[in-house]
N, C-alpha and C positions, 0 to 999 in steps of 0.2 A: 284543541287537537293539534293544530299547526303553531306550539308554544317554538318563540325565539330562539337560533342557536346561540346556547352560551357559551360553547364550546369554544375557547379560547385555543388550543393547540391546533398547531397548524397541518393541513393535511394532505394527503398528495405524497406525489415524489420529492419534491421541495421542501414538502414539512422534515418527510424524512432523511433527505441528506443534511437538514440543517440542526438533525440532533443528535448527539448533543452539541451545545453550541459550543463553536472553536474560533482563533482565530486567524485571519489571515492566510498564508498558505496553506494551512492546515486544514483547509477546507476541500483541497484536493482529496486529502485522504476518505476512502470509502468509510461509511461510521460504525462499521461492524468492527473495521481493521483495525478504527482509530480506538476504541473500545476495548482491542489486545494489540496493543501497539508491539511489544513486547513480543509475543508470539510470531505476530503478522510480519517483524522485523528477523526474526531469525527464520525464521521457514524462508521469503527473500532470499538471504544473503543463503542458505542453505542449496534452495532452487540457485541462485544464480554462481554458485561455486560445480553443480552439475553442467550445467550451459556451460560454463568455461571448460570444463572437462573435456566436454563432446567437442566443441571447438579447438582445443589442441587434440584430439583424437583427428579431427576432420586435415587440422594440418599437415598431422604427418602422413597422411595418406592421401595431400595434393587436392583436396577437393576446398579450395578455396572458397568458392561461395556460398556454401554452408557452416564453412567457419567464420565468416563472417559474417554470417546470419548469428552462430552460434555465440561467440563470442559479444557481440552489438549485444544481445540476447540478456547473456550473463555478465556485462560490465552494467546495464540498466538496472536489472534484480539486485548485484552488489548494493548500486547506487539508493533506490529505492528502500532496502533494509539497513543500509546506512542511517540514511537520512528517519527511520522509524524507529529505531534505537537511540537516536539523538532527542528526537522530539518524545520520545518517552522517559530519559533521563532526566530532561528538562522541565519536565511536568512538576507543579506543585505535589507536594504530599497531600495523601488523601488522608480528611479527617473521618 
């Protein structure tokens, strides 16, 4: 009744961020993101082109610490969608 686990896959939250397996910084990325890298990278730079928006909105109407909320905001999202566009370019082809 109480047969061995055989169950080699790992499990938990650990199993889960750790698949599928990547490597290096790559491991930052959440694995559903990493999964639509592609998507997860344009929606980013998509979000973070609005942030900058509202951030030059917040400027010109003198409310500087909200545009720098704003902007801090949507220069990260650029960055972040940048860097998810790359590392999906760079991906081997799927067979």
């Amino acid at each position: 009744m109480n047969a061995p686990n055989d169950n080699t896959a790992a499990e938990g939250l650990r199993g889960w961020w750790a698949s599928p397996p990547r490597p290096g910084m790559q491991r930052l990325i959440n694995p559903w993101e990493y999964r639509h890298l592609h998507v997860s990278g344009v929606t980013r730079i998509a979000g973070g082109s609005v942030a900058v928006a509202a951030g030059v909105v917040c400027l010109s109407y003198g409310v500087y610490g909200w545009a720098a909320f704003f902007l801090g905001l949507g220069a990260l999202n650029l960055a972040g969608g940048g860097w998810y566009l790359n590392v999906a370019r760079s991906a081997p082809a799927r067979t």
